[in-house]
C-alpha positions as protocol buffer text, in pm:
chain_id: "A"
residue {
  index: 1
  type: UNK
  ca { x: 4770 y: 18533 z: 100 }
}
residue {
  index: 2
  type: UNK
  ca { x: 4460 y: 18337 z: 4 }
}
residue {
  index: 3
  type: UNK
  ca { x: 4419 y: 18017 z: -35 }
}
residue {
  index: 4
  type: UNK
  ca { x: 4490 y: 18030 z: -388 }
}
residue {
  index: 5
  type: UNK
  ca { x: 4844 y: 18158 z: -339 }
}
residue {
  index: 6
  type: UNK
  ca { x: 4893 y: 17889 z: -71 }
}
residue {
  index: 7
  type: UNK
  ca { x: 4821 y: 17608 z: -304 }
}
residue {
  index: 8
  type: UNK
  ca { x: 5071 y: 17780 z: -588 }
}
residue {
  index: 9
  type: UNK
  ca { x: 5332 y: 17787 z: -270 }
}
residue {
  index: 10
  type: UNK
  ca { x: 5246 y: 17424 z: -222 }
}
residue {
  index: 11
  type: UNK
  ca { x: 5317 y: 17307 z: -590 }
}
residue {
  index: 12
  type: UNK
  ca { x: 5636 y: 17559 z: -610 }
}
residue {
  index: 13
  type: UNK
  ca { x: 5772 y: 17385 z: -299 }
}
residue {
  index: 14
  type: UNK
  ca { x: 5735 y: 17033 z: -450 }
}
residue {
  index: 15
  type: UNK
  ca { x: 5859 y: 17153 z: -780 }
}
residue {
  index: 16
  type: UNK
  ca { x: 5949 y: 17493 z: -900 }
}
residue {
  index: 17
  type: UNK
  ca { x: 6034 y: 17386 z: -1213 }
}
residue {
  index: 18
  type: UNK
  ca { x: 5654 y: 17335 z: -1326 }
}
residue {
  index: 19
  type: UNK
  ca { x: 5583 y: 17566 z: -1627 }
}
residue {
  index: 20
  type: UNK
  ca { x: 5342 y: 17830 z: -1532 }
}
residue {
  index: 21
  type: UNK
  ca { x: 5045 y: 17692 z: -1750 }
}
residue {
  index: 22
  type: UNK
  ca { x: 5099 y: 17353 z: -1579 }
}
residue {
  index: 23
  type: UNK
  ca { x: 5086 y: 17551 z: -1203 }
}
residue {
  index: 24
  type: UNK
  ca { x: 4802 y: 17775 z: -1355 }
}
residue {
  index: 25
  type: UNK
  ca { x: 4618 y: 17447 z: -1440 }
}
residue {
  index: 26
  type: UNK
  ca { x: 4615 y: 17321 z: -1101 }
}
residue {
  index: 27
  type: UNK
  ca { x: 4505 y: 17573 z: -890 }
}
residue {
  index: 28
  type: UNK
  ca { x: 4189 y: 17664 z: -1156 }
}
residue {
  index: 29
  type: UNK
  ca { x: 4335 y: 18011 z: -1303 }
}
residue {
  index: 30
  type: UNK
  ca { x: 4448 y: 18142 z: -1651 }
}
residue {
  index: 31
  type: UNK
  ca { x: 4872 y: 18145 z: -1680 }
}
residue {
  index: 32
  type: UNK
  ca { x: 4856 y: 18548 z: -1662 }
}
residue {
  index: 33
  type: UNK
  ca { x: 4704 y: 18618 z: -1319 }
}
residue {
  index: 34
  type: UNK
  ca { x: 4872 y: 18287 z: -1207 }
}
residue {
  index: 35
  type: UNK
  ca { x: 5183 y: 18419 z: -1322 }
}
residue {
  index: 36
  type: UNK
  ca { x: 5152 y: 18772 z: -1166 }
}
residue {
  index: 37
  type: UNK
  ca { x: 5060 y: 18622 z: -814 }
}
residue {
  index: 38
  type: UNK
  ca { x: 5374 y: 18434 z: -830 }
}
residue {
  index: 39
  type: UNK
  ca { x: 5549 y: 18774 z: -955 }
}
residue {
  index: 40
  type: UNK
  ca { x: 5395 y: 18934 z: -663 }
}
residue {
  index: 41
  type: UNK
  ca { x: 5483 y: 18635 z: -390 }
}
residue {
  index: 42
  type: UNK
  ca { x: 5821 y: 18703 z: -461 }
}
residue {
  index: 43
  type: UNK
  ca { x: 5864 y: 19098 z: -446 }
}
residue {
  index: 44
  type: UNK
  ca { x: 5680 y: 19069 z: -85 }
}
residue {
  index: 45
  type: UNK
  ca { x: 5981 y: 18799 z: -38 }
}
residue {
  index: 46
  type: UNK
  ca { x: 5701 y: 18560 z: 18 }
}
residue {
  index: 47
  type: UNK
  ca { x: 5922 y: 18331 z: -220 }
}
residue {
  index: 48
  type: UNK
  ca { x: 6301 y: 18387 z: -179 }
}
residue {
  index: 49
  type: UNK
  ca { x: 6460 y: 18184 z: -444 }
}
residue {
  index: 50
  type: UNK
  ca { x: 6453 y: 17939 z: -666 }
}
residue {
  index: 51
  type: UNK
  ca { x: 6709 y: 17657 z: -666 }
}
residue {
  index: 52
  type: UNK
  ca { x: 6822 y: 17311 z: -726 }
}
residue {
  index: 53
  type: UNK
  ca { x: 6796 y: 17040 z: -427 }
}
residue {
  index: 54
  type: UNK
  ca { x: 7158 y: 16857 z: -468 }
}
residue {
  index: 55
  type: UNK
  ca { x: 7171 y: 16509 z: -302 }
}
residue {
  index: 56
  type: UNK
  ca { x: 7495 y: 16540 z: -35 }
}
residue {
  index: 57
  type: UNK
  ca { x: 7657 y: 16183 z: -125 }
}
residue {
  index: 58
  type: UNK
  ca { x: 7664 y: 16249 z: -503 }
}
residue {
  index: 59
  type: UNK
  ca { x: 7851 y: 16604 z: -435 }
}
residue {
  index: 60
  type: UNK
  ca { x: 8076 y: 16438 z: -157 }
}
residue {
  index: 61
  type: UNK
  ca { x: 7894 y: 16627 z: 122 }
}
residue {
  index: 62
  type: UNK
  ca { x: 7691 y: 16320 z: 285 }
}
residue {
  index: 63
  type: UNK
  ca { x: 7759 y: 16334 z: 683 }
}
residue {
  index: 64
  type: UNK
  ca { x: 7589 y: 16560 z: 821 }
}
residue {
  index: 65
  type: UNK
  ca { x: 7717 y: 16724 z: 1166 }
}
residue {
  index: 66
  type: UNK
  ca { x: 7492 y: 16915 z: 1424 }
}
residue {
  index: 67
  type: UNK
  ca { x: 7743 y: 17093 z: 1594 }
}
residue {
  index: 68
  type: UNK
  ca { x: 7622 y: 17301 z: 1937 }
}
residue {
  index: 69
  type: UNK
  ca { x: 7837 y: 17643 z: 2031 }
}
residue {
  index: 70
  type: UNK
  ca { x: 7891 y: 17774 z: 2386 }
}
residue {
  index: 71
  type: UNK
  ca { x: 8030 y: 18114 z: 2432 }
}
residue {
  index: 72
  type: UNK
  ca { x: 8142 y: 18259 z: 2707 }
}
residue {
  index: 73
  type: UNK
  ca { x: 8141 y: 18582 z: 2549 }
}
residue {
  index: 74
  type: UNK
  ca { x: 7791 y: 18743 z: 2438 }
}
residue {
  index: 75
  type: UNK
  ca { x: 7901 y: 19071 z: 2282 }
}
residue {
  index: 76
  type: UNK
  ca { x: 7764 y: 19245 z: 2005 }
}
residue {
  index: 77
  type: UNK
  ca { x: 8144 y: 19214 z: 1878 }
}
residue {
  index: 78
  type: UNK
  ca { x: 8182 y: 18892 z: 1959 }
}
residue {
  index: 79
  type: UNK
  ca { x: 7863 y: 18773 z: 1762 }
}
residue {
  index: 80
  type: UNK
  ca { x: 7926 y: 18961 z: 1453 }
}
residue {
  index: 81
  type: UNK
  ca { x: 8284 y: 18781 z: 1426 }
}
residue {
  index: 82
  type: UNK
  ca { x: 8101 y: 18470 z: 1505 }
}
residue {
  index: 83
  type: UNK
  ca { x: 7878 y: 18471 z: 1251 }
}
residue {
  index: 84
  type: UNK
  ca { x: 8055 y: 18636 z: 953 }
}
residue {
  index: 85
  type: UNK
  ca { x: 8319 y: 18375 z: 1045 }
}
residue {
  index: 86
  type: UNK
  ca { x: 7996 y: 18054 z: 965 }
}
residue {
  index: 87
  type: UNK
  ca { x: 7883 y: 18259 z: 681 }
}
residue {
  index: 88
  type: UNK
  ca { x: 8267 y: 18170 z: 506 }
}
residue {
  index: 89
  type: UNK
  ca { x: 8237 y: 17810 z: 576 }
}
residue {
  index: 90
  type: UNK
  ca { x: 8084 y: 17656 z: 270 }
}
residue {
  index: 91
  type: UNK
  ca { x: 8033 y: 17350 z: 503 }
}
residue {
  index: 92
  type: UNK
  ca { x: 7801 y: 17505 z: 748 }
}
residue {
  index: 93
  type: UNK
  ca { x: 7445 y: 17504 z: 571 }
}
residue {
  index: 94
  type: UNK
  ca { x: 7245 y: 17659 z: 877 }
}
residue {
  index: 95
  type: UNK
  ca { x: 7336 y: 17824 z: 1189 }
}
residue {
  index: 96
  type: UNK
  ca { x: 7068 y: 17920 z: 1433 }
}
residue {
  index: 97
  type: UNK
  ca { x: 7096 y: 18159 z: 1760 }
}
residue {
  index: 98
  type: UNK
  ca { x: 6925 y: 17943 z: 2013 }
}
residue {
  index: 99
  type: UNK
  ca { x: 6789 y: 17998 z: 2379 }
}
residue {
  index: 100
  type: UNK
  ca { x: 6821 y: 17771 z: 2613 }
}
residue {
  index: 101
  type: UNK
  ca { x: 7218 y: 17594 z: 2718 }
}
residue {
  index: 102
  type: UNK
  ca { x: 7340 y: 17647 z: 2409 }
}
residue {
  index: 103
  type: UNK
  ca { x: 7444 y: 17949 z: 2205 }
}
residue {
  index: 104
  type: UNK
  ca { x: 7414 y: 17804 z: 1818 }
}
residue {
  index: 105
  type: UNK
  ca { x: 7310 y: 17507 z: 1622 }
}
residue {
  index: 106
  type: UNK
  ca { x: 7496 y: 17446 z: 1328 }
}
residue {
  index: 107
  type: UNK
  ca { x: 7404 y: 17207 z: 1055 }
}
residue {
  index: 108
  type: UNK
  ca { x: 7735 y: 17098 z: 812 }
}
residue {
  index: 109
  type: UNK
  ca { x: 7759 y: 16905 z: 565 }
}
residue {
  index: 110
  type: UNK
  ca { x: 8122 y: 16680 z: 508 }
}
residue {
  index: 111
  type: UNK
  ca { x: 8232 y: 16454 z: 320 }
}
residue {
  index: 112
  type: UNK
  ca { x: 8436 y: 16249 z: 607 }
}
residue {
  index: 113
  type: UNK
  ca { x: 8562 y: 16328 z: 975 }
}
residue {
  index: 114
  type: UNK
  ca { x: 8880 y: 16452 z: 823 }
}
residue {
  index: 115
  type: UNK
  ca { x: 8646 y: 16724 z: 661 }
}
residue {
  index: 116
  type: UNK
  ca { x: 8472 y: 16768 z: 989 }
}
residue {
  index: 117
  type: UNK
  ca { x: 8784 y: 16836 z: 1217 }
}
residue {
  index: 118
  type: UNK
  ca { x: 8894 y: 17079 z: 966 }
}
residue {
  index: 119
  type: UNK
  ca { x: 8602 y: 17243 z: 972 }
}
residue {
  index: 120
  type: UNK
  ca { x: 8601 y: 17248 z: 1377 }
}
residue {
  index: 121
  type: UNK
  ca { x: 8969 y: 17329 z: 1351 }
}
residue {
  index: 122
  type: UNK
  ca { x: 8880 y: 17670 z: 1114 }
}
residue {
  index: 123
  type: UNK
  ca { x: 8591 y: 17759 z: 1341 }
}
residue {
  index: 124
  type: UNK
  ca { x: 8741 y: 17778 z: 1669 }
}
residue {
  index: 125
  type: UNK
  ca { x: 9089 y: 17931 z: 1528 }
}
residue {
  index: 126
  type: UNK
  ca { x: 8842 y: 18220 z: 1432 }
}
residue {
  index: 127
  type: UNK
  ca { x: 8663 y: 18343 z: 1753 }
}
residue {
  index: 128
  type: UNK
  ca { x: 8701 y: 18200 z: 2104 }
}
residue {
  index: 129
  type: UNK
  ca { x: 8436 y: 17949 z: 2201 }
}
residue {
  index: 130
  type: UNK
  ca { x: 8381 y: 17839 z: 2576 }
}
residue {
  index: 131
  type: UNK
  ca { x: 8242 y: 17439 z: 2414 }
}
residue {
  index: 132
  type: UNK
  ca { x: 8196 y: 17300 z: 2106 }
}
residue {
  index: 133
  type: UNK
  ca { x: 7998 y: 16954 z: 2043 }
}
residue {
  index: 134
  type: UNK
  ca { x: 7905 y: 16774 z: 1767 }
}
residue {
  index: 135
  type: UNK
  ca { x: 7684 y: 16513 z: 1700 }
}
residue {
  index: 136
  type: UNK
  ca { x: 7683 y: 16335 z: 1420 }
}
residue {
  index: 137
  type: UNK
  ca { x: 7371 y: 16215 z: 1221 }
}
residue {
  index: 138
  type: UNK
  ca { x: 7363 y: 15786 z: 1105 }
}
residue {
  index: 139
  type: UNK
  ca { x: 7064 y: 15801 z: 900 }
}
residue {
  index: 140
  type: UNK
  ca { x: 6861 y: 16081 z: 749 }
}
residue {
  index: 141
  type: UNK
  ca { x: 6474 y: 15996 z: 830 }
}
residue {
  index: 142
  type: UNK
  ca { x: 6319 y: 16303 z: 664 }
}
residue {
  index: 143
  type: UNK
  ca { x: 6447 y: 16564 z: 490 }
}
residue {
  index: 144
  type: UNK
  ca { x: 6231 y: 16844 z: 301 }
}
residue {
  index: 145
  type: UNK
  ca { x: 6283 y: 17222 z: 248 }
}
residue {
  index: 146
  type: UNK
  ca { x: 5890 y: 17242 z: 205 }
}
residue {
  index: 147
  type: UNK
  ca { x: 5702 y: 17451 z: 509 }
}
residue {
  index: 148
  type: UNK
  ca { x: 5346 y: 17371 z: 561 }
}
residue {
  index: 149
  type: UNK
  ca { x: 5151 y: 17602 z: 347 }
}
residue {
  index: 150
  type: UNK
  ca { x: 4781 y: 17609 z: 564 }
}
residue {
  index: 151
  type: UNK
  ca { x: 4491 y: 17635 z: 344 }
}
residue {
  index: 152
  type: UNK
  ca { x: 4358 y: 17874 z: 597 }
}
């Protein structure tokens, strides 16, 4: 990538609904080869998707819960079941395997603590789990999906 691309990245991250001429504009290129780097950003998978950023207390989704996993179990089976088992929770938004004390983070997204110990109640009626705990977020200081594109 050059540092034309990362600027297009840049403005697609802010807002990927800009028409192509206005995108083309601000990086200095005609809409065609503008067009076709974006085209070829996202066959390399350089750009996933394109989506809509929903605000979580207008869709009833606005506490968010970091919940940390301990297993005492670290097989191959064991993991699989795990994590096919957060992929069917619409609630969980990201799962991570960590290092370090804990096994997973989990992000979720309820809509009250009644959602939330449903949500713990599905998970761990799913796969055993040696600890689950959950922290639970007051404010939201800064939230973006937008990496830092270097100009490098």
């Amino acid at each position: 990538m050059d540092r034309t691309d990362r600027k297009i990245l840049a403005i697609l991250q802010e807002d990927a609904s800009l028409p192509v001429a206005e995108i083309a504009k601000r990086v200095n290129l005609s809409q065609t080869p503008c067009w076709r780097r974006i085209q070829k950003m996202e066959a390399a998978g350089i750009i996933q998707r394109r989506v809509a950023l929903v605000d979580p207390d207008a869709v009833g989704a606005g506490l968010t819960v970091f919940v940390q996993i301990q297993s005492a179990d670290h097989s191959a089976e064991w993991m699989a079941q795990f994590e096919a088992a957060v992929r069917a929770l619409p609630q969980v938004m990201e799962v991570f395997r960590m290092a370090g004390d804990i096994d997973y983070l989990l992000r979720a997204a309820v809509g009250s603590m009644a959602e939330y110990d449903n949500l713990y109640r599905s998970l761990i009626a799913t796969v055993p789990i040696k600890t689950v705990t959950s922290h639970f977020a007051i404010e939201r200081v800064k939230s973006t999906t937008a990496y830092p594109v270097a100009e490098g």
